[in-house]
Backbone as numpy.savetxt, mean C-alpha at the origin, in Angstrom:
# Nx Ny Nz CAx CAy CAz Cx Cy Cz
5.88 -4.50 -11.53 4.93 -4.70 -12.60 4.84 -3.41 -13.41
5.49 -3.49 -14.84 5.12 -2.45 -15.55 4.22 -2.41 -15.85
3.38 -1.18 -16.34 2.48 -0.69 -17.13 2.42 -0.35 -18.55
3.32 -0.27 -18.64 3.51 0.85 -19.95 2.81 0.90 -20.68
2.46 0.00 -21.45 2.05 -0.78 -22.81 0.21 -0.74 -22.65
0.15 -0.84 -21.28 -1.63 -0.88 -21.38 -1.74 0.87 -20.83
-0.48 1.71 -20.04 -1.15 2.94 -20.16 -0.97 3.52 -21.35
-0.52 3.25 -22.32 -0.04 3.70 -23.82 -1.34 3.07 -24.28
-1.64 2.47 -24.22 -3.32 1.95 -25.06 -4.48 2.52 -24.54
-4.44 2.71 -23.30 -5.77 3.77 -22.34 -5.25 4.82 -23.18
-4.41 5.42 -22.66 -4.46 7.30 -23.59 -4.66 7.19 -24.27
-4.27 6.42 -25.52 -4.65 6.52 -26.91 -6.69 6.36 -26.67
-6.49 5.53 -26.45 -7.95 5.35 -26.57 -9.37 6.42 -25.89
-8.63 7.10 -24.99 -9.30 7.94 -23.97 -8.67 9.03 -25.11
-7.82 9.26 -25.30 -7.56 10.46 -26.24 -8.93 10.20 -27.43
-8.75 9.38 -28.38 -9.41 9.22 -29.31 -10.87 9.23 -28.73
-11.20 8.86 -28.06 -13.12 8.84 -27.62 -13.09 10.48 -27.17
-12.14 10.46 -26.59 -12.34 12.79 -26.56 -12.20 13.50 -27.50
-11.85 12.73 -28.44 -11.52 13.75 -29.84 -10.36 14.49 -29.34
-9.47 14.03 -28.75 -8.55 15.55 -28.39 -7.07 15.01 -29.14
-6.75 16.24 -30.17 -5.58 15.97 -30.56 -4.17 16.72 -29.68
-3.36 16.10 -30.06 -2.50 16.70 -29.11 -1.89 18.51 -28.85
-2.96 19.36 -29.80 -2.49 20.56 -29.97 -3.81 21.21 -28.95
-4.53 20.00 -28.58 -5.58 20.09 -27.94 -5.54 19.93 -26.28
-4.09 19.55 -26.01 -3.82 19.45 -24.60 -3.14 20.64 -24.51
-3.03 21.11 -22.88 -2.48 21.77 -22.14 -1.02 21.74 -22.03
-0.36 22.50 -22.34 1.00 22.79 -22.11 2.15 21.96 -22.84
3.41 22.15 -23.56 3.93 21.46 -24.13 4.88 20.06 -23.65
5.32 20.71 -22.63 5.89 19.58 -21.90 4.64 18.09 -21.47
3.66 18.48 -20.93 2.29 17.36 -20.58 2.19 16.87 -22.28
2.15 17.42 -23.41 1.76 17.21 -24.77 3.16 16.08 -25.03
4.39 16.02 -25.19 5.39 15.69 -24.81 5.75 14.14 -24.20
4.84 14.69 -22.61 4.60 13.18 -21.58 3.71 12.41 -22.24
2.57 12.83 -22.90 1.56 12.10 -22.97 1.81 11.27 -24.26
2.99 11.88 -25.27 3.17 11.30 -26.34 4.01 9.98 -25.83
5.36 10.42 -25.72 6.67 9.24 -24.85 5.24 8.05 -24.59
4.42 8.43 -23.37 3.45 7.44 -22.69 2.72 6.50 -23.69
2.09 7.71 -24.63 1.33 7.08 -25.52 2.07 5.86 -26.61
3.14 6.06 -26.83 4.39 5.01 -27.60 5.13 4.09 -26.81
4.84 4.31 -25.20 5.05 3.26 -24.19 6.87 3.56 -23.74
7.16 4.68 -23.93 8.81 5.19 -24.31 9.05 5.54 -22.75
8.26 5.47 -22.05 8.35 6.28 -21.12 7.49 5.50 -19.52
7.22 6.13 -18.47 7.14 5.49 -17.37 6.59 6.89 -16.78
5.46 7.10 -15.93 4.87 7.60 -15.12 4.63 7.44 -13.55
4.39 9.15 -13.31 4.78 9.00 -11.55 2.87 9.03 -11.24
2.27 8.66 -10.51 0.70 8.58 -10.07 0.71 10.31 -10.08
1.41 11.20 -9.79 1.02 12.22 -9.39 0.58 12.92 -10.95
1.84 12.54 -12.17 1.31 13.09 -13.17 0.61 12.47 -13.71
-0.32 11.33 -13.93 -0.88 10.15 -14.30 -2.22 11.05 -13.81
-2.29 11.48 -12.50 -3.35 12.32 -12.12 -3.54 13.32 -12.71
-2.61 14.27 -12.97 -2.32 15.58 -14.25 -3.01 15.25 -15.39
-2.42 14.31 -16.27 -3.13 13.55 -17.63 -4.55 13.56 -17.39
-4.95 12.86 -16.13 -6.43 12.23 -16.37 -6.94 13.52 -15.93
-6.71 14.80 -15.50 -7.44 15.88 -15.18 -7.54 16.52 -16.70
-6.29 16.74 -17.24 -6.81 17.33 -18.57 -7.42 16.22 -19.67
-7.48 15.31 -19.52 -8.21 14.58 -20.69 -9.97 14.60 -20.02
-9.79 14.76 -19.12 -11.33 15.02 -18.11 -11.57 14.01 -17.99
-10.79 12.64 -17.67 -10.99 11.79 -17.42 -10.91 11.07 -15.64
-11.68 10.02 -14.94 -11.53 9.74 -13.81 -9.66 8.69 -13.87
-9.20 9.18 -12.69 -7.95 8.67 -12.09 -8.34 7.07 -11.78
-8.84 6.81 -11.26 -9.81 5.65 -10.82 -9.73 4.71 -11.90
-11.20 5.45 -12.54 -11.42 4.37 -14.04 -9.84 4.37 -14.80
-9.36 5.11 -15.32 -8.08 5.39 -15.73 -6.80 4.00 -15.56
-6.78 3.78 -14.36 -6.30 3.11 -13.67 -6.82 1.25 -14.00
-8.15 1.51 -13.45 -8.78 0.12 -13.67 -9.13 -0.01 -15.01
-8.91 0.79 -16.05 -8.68 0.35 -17.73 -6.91 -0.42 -17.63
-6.21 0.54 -17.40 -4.83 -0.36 -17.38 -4.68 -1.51 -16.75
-4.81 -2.14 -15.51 -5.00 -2.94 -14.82 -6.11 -4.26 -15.74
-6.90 -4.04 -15.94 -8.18 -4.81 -16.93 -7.32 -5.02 -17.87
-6.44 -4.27 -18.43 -5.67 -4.80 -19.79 -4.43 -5.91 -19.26
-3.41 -5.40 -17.93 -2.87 -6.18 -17.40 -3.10 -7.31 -17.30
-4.13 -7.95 -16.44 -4.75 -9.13 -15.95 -5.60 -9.75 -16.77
-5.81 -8.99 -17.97 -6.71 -9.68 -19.06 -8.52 -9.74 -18.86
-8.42 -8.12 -17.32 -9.92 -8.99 -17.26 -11.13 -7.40 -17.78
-11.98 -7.80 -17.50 -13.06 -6.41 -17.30 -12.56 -5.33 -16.95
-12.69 -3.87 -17.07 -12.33 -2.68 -15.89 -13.66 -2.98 -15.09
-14.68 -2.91 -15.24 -15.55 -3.08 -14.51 -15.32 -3.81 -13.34
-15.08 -5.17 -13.72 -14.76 -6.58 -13.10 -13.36 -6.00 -12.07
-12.33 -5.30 -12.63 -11.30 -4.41 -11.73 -11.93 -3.62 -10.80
-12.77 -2.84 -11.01 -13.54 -2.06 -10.10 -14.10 -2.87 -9.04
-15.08 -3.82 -9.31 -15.97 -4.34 -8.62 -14.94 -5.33 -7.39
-13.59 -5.64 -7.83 -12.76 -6.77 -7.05 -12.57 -5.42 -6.37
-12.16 -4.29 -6.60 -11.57 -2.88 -5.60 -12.17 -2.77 -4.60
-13.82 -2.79 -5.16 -14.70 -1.85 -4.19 -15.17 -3.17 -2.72
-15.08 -4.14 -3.21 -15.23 -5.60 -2.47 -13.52 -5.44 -1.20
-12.64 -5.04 -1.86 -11.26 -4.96 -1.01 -11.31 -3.97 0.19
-11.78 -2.60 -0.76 -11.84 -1.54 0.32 -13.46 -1.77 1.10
-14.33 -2.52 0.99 -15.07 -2.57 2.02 -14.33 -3.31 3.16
-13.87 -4.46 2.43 -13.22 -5.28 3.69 -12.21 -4.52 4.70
-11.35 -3.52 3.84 -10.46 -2.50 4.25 -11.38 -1.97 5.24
-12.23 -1.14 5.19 -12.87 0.00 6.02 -13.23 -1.46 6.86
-14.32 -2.13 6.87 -14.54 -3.15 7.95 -13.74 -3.26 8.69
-12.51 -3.88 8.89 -11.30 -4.05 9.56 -10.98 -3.04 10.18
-11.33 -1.45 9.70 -10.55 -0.74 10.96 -9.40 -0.08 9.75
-8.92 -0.81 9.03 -8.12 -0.26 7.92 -8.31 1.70 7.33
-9.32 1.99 7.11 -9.25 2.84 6.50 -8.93 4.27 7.55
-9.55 4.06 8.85 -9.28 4.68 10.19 -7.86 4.75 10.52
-7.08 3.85 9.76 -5.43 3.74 10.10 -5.25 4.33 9.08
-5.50 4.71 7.71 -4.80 5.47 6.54 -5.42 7.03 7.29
-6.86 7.07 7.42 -6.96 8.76 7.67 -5.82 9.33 9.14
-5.41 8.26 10.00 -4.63 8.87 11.07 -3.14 9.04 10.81
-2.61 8.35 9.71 -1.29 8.79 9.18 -1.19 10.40 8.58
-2.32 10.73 8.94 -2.79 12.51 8.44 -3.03 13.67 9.46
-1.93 14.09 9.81 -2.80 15.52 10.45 -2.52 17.00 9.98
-3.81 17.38 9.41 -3.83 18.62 9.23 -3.54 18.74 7.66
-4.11 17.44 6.96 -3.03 17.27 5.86 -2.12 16.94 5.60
-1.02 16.91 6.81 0.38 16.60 6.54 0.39 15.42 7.04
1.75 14.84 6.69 1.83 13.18 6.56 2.30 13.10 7.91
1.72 12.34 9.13 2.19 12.70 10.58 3.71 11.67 10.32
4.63 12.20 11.27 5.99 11.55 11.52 5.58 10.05 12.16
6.57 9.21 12.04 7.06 8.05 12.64 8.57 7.94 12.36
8.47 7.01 13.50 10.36 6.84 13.87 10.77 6.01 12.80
12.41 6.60 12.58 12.80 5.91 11.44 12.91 4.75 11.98
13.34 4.09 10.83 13.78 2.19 10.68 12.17 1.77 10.38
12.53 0.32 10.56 11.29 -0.80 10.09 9.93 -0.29 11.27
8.72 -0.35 10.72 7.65 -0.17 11.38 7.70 -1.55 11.95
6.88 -1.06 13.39 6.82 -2.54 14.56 5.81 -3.51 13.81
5.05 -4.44 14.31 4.19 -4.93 13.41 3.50 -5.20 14.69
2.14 -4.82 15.42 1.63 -4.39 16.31 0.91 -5.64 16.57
0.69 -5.80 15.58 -0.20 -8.14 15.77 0.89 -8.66 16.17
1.95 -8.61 15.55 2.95 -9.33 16.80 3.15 -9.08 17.55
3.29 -7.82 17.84 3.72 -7.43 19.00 2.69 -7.85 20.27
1.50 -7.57 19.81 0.27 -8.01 20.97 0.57 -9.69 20.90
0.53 -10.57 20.10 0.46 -12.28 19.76 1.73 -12.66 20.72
2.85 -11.66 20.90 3.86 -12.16 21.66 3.31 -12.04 23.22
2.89 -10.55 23.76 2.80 -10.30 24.98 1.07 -11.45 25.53
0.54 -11.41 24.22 -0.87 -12.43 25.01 0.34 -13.82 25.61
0.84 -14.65 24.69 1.25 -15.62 24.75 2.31 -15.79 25.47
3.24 -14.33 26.11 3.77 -14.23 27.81 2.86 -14.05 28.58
1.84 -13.52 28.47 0.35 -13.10 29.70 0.17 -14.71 30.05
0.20 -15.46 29.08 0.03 -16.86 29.53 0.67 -17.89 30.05
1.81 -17.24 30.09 2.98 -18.15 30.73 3.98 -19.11 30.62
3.92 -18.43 28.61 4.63 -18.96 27.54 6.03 -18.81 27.65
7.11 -19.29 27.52 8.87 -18.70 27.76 8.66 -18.50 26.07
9.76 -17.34 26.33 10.05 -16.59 24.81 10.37 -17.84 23.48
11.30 -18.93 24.37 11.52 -20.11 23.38 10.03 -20.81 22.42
9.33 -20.59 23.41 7.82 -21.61 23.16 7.24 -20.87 22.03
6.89 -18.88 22.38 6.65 -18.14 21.60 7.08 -18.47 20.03
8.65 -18.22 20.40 9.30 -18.71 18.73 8.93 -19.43 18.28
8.69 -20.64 18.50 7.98 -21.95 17.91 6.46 -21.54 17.62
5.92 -21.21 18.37 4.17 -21.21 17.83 4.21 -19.81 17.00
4.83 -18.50 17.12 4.55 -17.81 15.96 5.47 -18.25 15.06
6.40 -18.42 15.09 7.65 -18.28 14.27 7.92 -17.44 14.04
8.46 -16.51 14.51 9.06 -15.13 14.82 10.52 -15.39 15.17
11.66 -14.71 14.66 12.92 -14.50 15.01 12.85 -14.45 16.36
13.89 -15.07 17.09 14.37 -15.02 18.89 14.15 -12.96 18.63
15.20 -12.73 18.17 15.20 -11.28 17.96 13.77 -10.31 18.31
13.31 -10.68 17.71 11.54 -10.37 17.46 10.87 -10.08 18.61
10.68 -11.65 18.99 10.15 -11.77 20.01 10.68 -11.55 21.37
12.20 -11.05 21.28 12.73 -10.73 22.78 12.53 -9.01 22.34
12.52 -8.73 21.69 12.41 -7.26 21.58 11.23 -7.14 22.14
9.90 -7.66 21.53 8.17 -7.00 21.99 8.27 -7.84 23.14
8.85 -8.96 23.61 8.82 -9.14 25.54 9.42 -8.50 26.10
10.58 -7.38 26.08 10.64 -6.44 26.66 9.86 -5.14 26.85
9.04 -5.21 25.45 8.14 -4.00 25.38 7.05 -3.43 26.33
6.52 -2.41 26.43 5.98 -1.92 27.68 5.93 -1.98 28.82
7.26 -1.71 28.91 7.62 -1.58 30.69 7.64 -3.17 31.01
7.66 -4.12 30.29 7.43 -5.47 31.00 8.95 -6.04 32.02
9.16 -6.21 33.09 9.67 -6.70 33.87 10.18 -8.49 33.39
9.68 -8.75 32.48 10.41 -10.14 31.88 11.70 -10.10 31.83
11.91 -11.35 31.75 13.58 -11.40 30.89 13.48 -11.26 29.79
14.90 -11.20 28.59 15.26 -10.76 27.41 15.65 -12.10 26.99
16.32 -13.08 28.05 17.17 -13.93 27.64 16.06 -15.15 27.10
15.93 -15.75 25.96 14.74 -16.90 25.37 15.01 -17.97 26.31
13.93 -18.45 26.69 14.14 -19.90 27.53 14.01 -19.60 29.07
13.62 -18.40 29.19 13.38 -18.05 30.59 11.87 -17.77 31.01
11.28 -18.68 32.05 9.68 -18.40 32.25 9.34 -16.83 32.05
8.13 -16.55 31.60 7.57 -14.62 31.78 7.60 -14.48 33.45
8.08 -13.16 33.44 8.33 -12.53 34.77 9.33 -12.80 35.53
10.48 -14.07 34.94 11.85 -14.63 36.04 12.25 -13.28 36.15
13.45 -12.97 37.11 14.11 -12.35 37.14 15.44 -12.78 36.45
16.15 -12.01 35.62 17.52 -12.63 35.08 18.42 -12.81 35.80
């Protein structure tokens, strides 16, 4: 989903309610970005998008939910208010406790390369061997790849078989 076109209409417009002409921004190259942006010529990274909205003294946030409001055709407000309704549900859930622990010390903590596990499956598989489900049965009620699900029934030390179609706990 591009932006372009509605962040080229925020700057302009956040420019113009600041009165700030462009001899009025910081540095030539940002004077430069903000033009390309402002004519829609161009494409932005969040990090300088954050740059812009610091020197126009504007919020990153609102910034954001003006473009978006132009996207979807709706309110920024009305953008805000669907946000702040998401990230409650976010923090409720436990969600936001999982973004601050991808952090230590500031730095972005490591994980192993390849695909992240997906930890609801992984638990939805081992409840539904705790019960005395064969890996075949599993496949059918989550619908999970054989693959999938013989991988997280081997997981934690479990003594199962690998092979699908074999009761939890046979020996192979």
């Amino acid at each position: 989903m591009s932006l372009k076109i509605e962040i080229a209409a925020a700057l302009r417009g956040i420019r113009q309610e600041r009165q700030l002409s462009y001899e009025n921004l910081a540095g030539g190259s940002l004077r430069t970005t903000i033009g390309a942006l402002e004519r829609a010529k161009a494409g932005v990274t969040l990090d300088k998008l954050h740059e812009i909205a610091a020197v126009l003294d504007f919020d990153l946030v609102t910034l954001v939910a003006l473009c978006v409001g132009l996207k979807d055709g709706k309110e920024p407000k009305t953008v805000l208010e669907a946000a702040m309704q998401e990230l409650q549900a976010f923090e409720a859930s436990g969600g936001a406790v999982l973004v601050h622990d991808q952090l230590k010390d500031g730095q972005l903590s490591s994980r192993s390369v390849g695909k992240p596990k997906k930890v609801r499956n992984q638990d939805a598989v081992l409840a539904l061997k705790a019960q005395g489900k064969t890996p075949a049965e599993v496949v059918e009620i989550l619908g999970l790849s054989r693959t999938t699900v013989s991988r997280y029934w081997r997981s934690e030390g479990s003594a199962g078989s690998s092979v699908l179609g074999e009761k939890a706990g046979s020996q192979p």
